[in-house]
N, C-alpha and C positions, 0 to 999 in steps of 0.2 A: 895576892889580891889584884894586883896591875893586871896580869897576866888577863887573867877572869876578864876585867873592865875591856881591856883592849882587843878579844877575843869576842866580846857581844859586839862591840863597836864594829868590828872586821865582820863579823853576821849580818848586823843590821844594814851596814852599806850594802855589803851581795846583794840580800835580800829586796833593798830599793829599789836594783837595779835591774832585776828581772822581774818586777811589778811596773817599772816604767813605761807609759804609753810615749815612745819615741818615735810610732811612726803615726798616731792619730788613731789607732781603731777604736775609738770609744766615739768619734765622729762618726763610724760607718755603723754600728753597733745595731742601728733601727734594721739593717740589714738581714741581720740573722734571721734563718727560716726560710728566705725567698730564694729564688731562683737565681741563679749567676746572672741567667737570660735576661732575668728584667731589671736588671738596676743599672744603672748608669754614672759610669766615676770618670773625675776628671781628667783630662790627655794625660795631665804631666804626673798625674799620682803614681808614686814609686810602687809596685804592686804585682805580684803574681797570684794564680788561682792554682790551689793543691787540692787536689783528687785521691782518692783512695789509691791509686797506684800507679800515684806522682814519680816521676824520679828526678830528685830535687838537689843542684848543689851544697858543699857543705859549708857555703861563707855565710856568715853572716853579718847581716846589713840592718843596724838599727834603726833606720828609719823607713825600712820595708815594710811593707804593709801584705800579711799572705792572707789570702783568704778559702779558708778551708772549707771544701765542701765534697757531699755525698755521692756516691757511686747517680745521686741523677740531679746532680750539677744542684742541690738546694744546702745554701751558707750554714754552718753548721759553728764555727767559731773565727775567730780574728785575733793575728799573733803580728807580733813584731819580729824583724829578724830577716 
């Protein structure tokens, strides 16, 4: 029975952990739908823009902020990482 308990426990943290907003996208969120063109974020925001055929390193950085968008630059989603 430990096993089981300590096994959800071990779930439940992962799982907190990759629902974390650790870089803030839920601040930029009003975002989605618009154009890359038109928004405006601040200098020092940690932050790259991913395109359909990005080529992206493979570190990651929890308090990055990426912001995904479509083959014609309109924000589609916001990840951390």
């Amino acid at each position: 029975m430990w096993r089981l308990t300590a096994a959800i426990l071990i779930l439940a943290a992962c799982q907190g952990a990759e629902t974390a907003d650790t870089c803030g996208a839920s601040d930029y969120a009003s975002f989605i739908g618009t154009n890359i063109a038109a928004i405006t974020l601040p200098a020092d925001l940690d932050h790259r823009v991913v395109g359909p055929d990005s080529i992206l390193t493979q570190d990651f950085v929890e308090t990055r902020l990426n912001i995904n968008v479509d083959e014609n630059g309109v924000i589609q989603s916001l990840t951390c990482g």
